[in-house]
Every structure is written in structure tokens, then in C-alpha cells.
Backbone and ligand atoms as CSV (ligand in chain L), in Angstrom:
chain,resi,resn,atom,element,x,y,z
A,1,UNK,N,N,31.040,-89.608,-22.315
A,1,UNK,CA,C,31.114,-91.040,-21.990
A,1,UNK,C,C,30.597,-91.864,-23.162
A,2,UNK,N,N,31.249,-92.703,-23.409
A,2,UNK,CA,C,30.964,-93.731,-24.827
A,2,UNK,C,C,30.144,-94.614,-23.602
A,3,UNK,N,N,28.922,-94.815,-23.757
A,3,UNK,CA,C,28.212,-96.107,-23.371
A,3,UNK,C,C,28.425,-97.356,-23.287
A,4,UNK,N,N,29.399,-97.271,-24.655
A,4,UNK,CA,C,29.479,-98.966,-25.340
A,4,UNK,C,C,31.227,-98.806,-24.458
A,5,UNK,N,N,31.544,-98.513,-24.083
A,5,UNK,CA,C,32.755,-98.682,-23.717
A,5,UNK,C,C,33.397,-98.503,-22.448
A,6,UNK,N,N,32.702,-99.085,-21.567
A,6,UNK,CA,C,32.694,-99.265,-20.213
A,6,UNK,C,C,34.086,-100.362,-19.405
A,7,UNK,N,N,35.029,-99.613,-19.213
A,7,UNK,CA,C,35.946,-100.241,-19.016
A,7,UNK,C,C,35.907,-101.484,-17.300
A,8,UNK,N,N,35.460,-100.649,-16.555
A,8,UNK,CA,C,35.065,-101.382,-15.373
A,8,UNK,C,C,33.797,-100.509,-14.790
A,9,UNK,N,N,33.023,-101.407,-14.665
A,9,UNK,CA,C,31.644,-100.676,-14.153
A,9,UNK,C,C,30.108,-101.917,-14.122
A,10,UNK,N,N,28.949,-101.340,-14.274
A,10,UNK,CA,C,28.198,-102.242,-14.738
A,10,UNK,C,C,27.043,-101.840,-15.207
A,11,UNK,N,N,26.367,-103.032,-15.850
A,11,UNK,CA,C,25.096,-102.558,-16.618
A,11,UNK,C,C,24.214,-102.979,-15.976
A,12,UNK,N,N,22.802,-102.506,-15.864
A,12,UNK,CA,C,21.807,-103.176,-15.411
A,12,UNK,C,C,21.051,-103.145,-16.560
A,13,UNK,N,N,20.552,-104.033,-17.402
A,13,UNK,CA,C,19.822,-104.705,-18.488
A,13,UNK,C,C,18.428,-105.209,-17.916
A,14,UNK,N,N,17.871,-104.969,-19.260
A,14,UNK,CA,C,16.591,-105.658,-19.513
A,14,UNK,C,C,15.485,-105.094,-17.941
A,15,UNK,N,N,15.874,-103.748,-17.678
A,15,UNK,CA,C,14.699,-103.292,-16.700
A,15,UNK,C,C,13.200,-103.199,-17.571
A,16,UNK,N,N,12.187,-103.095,-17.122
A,16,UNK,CA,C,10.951,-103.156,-17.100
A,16,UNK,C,C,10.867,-101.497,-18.137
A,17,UNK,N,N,10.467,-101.315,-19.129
A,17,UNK,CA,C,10.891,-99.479,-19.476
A,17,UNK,C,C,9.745,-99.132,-18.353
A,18,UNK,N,N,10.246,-97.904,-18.115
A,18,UNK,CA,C,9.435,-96.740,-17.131
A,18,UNK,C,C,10.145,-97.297,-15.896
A,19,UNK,N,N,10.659,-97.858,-15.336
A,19,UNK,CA,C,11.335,-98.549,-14.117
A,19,UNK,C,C,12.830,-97.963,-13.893
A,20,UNK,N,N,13.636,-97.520,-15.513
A,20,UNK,CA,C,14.736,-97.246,-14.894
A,20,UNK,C,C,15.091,-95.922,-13.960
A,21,UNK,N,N,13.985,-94.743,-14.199
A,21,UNK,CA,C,14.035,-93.962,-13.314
A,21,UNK,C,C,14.082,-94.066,-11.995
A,22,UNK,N,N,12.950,-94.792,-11.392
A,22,UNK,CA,C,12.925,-95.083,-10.267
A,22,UNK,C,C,14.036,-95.720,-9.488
A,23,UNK,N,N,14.479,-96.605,-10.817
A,23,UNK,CA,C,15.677,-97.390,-9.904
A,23,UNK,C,C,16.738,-96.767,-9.428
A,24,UNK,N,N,17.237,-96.020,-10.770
A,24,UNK,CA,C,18.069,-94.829,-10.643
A,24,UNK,C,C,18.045,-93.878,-9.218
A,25,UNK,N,N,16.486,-93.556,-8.888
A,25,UNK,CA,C,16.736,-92.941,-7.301
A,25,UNK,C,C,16.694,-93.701,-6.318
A,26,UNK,N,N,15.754,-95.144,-6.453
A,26,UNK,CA,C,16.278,-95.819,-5.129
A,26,UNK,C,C,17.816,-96.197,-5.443
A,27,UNK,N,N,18.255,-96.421,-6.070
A,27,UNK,CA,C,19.844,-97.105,-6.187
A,27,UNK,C,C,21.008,-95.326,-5.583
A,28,UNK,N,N,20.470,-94.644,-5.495
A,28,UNK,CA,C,21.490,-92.827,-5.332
A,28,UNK,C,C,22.244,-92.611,-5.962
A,29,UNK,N,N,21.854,-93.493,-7.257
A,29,UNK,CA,C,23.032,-92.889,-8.750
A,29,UNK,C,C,22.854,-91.558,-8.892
A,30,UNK,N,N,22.440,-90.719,-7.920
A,30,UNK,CA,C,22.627,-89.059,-8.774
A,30,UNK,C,C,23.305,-88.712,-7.664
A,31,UNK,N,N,23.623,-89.010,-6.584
A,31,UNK,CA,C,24.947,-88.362,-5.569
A,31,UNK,C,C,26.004,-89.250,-6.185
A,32,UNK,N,N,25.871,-90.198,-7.199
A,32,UNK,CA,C,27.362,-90.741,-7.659
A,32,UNK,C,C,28.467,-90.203,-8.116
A,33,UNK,N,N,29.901,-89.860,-7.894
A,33,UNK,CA,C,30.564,-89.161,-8.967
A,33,UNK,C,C,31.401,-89.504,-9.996
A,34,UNK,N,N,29.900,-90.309,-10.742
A,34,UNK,CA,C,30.803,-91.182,-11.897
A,34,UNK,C,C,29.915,-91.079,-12.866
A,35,UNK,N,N,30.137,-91.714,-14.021
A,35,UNK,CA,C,29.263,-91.265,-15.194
A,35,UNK,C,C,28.419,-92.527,-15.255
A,36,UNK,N,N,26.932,-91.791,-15.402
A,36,UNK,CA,C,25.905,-93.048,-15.308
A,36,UNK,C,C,24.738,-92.829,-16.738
A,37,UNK,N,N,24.616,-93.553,-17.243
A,37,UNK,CA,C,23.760,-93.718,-18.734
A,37,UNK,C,C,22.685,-94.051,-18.476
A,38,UNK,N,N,21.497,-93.628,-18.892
A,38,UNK,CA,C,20.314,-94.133,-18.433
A,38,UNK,C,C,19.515,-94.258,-19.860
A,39,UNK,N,N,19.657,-95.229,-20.465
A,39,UNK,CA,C,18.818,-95.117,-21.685
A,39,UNK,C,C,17.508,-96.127,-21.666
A,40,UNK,N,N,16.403,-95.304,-21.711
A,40,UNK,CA,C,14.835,-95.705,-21.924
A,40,UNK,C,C,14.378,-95.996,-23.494
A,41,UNK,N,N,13.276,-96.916,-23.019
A,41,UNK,CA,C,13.143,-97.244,-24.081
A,41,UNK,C,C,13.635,-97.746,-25.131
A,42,UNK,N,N,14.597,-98.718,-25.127
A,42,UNK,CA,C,15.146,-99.336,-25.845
A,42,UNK,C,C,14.217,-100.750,-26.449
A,43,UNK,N,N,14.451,-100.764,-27.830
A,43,UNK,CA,C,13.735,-101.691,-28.425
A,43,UNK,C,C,14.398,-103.104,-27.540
A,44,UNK,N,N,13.897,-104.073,-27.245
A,44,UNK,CA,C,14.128,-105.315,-26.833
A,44,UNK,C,C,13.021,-106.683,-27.633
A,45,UNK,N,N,13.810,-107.812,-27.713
A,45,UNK,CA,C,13.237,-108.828,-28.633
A,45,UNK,C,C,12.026,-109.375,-27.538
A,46,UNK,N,N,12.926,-109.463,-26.008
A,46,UNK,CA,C,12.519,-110.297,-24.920
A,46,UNK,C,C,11.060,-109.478,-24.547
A,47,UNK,N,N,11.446,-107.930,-24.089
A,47,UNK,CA,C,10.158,-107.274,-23.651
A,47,UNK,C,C,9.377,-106.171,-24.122
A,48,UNK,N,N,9.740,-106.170,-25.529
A,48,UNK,CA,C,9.758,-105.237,-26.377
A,48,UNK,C,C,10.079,-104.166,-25.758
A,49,UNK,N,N,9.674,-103.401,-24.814
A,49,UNK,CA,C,10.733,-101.762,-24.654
A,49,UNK,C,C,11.048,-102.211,-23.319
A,50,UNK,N,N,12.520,-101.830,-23.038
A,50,UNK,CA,C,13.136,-101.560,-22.198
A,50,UNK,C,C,14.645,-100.343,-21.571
A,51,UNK,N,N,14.504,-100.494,-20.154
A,51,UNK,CA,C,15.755,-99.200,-20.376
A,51,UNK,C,C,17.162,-100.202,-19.576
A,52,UNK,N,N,18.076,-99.233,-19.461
A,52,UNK,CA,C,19.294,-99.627,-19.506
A,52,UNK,C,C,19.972,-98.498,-18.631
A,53,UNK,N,N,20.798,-99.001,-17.572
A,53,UNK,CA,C,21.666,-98.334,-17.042
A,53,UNK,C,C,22.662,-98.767,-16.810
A,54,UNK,N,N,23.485,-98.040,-17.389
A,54,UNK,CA,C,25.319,-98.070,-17.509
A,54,UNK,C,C,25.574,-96.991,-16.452
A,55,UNK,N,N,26.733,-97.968,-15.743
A,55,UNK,CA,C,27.576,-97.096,-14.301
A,55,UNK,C,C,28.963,-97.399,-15.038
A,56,UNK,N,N,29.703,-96.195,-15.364
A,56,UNK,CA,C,30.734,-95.716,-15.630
A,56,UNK,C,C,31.936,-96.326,-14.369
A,57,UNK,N,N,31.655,-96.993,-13.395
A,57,UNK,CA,C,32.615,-96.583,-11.749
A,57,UNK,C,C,32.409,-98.518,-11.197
A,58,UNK,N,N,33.489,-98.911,-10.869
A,58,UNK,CA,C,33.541,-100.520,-9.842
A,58,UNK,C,C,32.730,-100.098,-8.921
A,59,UNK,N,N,31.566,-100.177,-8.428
A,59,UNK,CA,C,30.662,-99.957,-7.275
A,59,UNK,C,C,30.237,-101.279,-7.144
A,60,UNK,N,N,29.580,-100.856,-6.438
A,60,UNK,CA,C,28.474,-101.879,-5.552
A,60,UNK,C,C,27.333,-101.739,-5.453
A,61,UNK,N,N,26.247,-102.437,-6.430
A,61,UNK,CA,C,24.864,-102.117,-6.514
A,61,UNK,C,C,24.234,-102.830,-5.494
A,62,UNK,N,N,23.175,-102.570,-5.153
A,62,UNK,CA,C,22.336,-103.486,-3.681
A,62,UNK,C,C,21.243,-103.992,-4.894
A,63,UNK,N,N,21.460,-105.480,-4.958
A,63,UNK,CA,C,21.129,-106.231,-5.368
A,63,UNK,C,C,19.416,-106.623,-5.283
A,64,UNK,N,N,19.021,-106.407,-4.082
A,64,UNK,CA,C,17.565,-105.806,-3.504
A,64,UNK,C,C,16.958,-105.156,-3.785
A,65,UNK,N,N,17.390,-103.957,-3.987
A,65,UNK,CA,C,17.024,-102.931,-4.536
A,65,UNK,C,C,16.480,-102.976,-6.014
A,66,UNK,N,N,17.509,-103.733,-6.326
A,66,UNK,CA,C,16.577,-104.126,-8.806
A,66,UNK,C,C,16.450,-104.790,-8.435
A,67,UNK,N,N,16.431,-105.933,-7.188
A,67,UNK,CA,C,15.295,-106.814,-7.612
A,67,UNK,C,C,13.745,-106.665,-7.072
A,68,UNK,N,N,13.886,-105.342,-6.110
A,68,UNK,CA,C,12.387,-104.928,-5.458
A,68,UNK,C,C,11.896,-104.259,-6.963
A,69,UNK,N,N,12.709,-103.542,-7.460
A,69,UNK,CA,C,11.867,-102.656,-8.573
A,69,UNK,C,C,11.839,-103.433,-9.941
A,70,UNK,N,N,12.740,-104.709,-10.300
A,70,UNK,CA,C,12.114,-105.344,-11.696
A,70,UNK,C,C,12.918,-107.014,-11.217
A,71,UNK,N,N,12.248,-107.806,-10.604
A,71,UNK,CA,C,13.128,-108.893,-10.673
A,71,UNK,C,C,13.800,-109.465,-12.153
A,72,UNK,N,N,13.265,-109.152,-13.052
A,72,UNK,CA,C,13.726,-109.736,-14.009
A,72,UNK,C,C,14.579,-108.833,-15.104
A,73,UNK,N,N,15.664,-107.490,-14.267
A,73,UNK,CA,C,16.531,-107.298,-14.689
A,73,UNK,C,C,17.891,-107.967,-14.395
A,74,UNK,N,N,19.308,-107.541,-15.210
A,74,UNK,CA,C,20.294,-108.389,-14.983
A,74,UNK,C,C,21.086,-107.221,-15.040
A,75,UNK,N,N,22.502,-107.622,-14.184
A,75,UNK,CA,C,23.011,-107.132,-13.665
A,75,UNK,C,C,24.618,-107.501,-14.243
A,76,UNK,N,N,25.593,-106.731,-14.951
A,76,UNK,CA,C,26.837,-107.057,-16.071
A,76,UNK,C,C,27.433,-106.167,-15.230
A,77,UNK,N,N,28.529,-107.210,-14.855
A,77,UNK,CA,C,29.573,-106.712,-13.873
A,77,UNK,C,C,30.593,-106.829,-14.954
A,78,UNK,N,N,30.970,-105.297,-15.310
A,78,UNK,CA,C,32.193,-105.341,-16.512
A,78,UNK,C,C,33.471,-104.717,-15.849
A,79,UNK,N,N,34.444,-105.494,-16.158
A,79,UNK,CA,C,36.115,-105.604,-15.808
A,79,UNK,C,C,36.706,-105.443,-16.743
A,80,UNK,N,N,38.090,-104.468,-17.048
A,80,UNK,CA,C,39.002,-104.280,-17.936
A,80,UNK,C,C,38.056,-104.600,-19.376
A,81,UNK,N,N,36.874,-104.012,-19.255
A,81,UNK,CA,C,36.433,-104.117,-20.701
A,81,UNK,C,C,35.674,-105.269,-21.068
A,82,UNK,N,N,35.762,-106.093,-20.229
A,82,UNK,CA,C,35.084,-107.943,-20.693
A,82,UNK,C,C,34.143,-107.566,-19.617
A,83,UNK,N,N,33.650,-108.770,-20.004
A,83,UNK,CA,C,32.142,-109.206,-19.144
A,83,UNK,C,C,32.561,-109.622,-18.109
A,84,UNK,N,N,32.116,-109.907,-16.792
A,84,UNK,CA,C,32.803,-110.911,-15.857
A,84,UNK,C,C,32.404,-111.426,-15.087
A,85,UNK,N,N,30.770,-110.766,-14.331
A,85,UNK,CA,C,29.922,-111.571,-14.279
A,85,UNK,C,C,28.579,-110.947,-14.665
A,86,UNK,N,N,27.569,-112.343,-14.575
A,86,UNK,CA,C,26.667,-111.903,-14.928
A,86,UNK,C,C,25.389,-112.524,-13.363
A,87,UNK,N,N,24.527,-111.139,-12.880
A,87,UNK,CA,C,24.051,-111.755,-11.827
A,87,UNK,C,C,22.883,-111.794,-11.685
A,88,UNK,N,N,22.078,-113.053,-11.325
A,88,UNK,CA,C,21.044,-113.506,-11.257
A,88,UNK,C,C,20.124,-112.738,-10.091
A,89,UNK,N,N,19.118,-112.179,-10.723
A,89,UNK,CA,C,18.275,-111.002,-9.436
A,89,UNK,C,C,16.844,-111.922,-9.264
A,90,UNK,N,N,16.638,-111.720,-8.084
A,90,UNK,CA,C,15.920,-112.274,-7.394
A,90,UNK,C,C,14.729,-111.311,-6.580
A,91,UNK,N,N,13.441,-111.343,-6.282
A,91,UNK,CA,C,12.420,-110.715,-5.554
A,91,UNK,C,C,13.144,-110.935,-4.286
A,92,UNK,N,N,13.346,-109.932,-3.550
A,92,UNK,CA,C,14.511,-110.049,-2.128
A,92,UNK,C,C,12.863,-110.213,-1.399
A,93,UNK,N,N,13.213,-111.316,-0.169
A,93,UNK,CA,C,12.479,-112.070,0.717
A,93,UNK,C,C,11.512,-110.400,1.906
A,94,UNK,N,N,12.862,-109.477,2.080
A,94,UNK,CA,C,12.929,-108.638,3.064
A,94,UNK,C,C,14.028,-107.319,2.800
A,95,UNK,N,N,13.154,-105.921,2.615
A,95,UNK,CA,C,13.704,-104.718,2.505
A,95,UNK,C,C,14.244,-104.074,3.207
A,96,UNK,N,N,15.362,-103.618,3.455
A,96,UNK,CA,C,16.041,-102.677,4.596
A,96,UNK,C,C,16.413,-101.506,3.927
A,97,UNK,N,N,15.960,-100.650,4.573
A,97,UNK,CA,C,16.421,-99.265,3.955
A,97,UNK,C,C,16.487,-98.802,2.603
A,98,UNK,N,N,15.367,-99.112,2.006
A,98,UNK,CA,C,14.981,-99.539,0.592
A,98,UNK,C,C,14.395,-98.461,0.564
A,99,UNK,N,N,12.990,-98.588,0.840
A,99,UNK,CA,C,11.893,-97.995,0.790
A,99,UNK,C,C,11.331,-97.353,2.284
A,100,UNK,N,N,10.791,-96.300,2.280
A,100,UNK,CA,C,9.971,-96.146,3.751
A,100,UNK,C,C,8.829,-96.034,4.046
A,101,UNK,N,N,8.484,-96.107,5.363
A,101,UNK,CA,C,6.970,-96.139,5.091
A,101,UNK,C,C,6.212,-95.216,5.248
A,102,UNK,N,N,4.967,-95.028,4.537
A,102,UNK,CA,C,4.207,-94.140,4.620
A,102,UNK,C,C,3.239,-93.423,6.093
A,103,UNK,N,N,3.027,-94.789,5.983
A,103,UNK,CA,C,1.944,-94.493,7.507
A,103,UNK,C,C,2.630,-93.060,8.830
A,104,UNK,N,N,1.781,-92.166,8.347
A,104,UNK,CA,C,2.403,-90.878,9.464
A,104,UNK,C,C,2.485,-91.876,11.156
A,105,UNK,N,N,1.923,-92.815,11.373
A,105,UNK,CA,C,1.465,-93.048,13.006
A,105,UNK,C,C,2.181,-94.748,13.095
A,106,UNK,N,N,3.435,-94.787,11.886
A,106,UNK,CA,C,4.014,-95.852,12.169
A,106,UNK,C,C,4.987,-95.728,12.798
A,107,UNK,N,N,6.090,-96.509,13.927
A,107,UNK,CA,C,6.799,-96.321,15.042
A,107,UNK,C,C,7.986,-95.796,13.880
A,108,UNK,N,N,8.565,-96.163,13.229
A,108,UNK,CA,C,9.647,-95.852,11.915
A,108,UNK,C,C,9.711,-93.935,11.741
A,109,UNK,N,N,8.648,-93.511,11.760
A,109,UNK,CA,C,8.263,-91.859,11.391
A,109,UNK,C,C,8.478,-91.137,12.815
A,110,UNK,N,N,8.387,-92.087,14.322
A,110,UNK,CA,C,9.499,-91.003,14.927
A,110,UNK,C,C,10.528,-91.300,15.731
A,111,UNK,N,N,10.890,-92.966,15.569
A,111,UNK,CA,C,12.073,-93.337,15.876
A,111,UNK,C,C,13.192,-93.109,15.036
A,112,UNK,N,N,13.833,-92.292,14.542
A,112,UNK,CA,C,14.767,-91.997,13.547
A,112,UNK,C,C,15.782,-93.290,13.304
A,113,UNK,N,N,16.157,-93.489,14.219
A,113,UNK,CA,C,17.318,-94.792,14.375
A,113,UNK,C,C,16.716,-96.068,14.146
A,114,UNK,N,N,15.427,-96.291,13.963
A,114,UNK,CA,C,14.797,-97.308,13.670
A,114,UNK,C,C,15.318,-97.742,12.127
A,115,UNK,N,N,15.634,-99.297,11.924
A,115,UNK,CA,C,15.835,-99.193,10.094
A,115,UNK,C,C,14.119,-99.520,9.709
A,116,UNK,N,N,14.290,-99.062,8.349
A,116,UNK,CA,C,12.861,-99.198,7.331
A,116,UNK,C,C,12.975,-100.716,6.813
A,117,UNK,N,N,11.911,-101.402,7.538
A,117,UNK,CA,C,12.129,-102.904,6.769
A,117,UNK,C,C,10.647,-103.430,6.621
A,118,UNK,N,N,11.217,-103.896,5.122
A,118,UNK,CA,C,9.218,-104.512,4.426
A,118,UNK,C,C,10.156,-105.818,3.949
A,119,UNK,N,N,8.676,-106.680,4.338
A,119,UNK,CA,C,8.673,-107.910,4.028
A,119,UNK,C,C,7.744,-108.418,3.018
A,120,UNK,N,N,8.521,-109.031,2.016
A,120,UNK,CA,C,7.343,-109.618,0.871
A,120,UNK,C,C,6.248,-110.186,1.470
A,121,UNK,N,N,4.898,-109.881,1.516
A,121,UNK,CA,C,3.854,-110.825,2.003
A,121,UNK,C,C,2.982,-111.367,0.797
A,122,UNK,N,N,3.365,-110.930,-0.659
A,122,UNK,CA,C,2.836,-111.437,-1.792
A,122,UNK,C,C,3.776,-111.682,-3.288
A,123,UNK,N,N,4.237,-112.489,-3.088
A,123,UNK,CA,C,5.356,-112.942,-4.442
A,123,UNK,C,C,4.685,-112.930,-5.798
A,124,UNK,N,N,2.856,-112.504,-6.038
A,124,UNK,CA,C,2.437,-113.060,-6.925
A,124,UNK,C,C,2.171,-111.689,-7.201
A,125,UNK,N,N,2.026,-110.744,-6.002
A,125,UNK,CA,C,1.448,-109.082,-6.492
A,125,UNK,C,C,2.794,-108.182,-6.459
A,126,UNK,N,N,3.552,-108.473,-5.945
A,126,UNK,CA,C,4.972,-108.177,-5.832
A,126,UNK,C,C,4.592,-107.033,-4.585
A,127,UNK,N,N,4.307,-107.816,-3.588
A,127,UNK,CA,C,3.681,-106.945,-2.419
A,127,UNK,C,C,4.347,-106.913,-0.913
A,128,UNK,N,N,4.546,-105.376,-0.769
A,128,UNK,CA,C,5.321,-105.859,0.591
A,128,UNK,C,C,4.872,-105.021,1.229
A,129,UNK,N,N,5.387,-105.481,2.855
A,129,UNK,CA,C,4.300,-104.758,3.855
A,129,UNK,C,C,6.314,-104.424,5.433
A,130,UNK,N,N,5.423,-103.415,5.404
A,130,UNK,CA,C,6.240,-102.474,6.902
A,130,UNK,C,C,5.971,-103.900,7.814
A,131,UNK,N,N,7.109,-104.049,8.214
A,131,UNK,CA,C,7.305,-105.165,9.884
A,131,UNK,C,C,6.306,-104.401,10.796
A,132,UNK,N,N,6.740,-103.532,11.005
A,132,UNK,CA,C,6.324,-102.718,12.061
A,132,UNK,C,C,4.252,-102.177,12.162
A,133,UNK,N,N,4.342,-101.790,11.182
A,133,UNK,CA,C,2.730,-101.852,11.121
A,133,UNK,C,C,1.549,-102.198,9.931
A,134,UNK,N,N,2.461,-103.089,9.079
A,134,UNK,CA,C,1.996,-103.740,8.111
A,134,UNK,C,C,1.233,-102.827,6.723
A,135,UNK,N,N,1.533,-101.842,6.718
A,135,UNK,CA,C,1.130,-100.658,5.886
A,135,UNK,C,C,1.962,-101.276,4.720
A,136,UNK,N,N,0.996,-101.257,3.335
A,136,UNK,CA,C,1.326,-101.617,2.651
A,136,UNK,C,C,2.546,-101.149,1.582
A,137,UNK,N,N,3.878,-101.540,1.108
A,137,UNK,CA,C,4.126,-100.589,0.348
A,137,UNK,C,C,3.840,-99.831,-1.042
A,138,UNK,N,N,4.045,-98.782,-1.228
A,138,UNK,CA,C,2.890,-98.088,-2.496
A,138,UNK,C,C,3.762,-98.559,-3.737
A,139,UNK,N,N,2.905,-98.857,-4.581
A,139,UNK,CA,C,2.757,-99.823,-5.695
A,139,UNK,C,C,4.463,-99.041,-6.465
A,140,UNK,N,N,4.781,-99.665,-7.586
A,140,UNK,CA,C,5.722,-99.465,-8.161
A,140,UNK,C,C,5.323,-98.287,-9.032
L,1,ZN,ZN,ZN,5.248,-98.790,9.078
């Protein structure tokens, strides 16, 4: 796979470095069957190191998801080779099926059918907490 030559697919730019792993497994780019680039550590002007993930495949990224793990990555929706959009990520208000929770004695751990949902309760610590029993979620 040429990196630089992504005919339809997208990039996620300017992640936090050490972040693109993680994103990579909350996002299930490794059950994908398409070619996905994950380059760390890349020199950047903006944050001095950062990583980069190129999706080879037209998908559909959950937008929530990079913005729970770096709000201030961006998101290059590339078409026939051009740019086409470019999308503005945001700290999502409220997590669904993102993340789960820890707490062994939270209702989520033995209602199976229950969804996993955290709600930002700190925009300044980037902090979110289980609906259900307010257990905090574990740090990035
Ligand atoms: Zn919980």
C-alpha cells in the first residue's frame, strides 16, 4: 500500500503521538479487511510528534470515538484521490459503546443487552463517568 496514495478512504491526522494505537483498537481497524497505515511519531510543526492513520477502504469512522481519544485530531475524507472533506472533531457530550465499564458490581457487567454509556462530567479533565454507576472512566 502506497500511503500517499489513497484513492478513496481516510486519514485521521494530527492524533496526540502514543494515541494512535489506542484509537486504532477502539475504532476495530484490525477486524478491517482493508489496508490501514498507522504511522507514529511523525514530526509535526503544530504538536511536535504525532501519528497518523490512513484507511485504505470508504468506511465509516465513529466520529466519537477520535474525538473521546484526541479531540483535536482531523479527520480527511479522501474521494477518487482529492480531498473532500475535511471534519471537525469534537469532545462527544455522551459515549455509547465506546468504552466499558470497569466496576465488577455495575448493572452493565451482568445485563449483557444493556448498552455501555459514559457521559462527559469534566470537559476540562476530559472526564467521563458510567450513567449507570458513575465509575469513573480509566484515564487515556
Ligand atoms: Zn458502570
Amino acid at each position: 500500500m502506497n500511503v500517499d496514495s489513497i484513492r478513496d478512504g481516510i486519514v485521521i491526522d494530527h492524533i496526540a503521538a502514543g494515541c494512535g494505537m489506542k484509537l486504532y483498537r477502539l475504532l476495530g481497524l484490525e477486524n478491517l479487511e482493508a489496508p490501514v497505515a498507522m504511522i507514529t511519531n511523525v514530526t509535526s510543526h503544530k504538536l511536535g510528534r504525532k501519528d497518523i492513520i490512513k484507511i485504505d477502504a470508504a468506511i465509516d469512522v465513529d466520529l466519537d470515538t477520535i474525538g473521546y481519544v484526541d479531540p483535536g485530531a482531523t479527520v480527511n475524507i479522501i474521494r477518487d484521490g482529492e480531498l473532500k472533506e475535511k471534519k471537525q472533531i469534537e469532545m462527544p457530550e455522551q459515549l455509547v459503546n465506546v468504552i466499558l465499564c470497569r466496576n465488577p458490581r455495575c448493572i452493565t457487567s451482568c445485563e449483557q443487552e444493556l448498552d455501555h454509556v459514559f457521559r462527559l462530567s469534566d470537559r476540562e479533565r476530559k472526564e467521563y463517568r458510567c450513567v449507570y454507576c458513575e465509575t469513573k472512566a480509566s484515564s487515556l
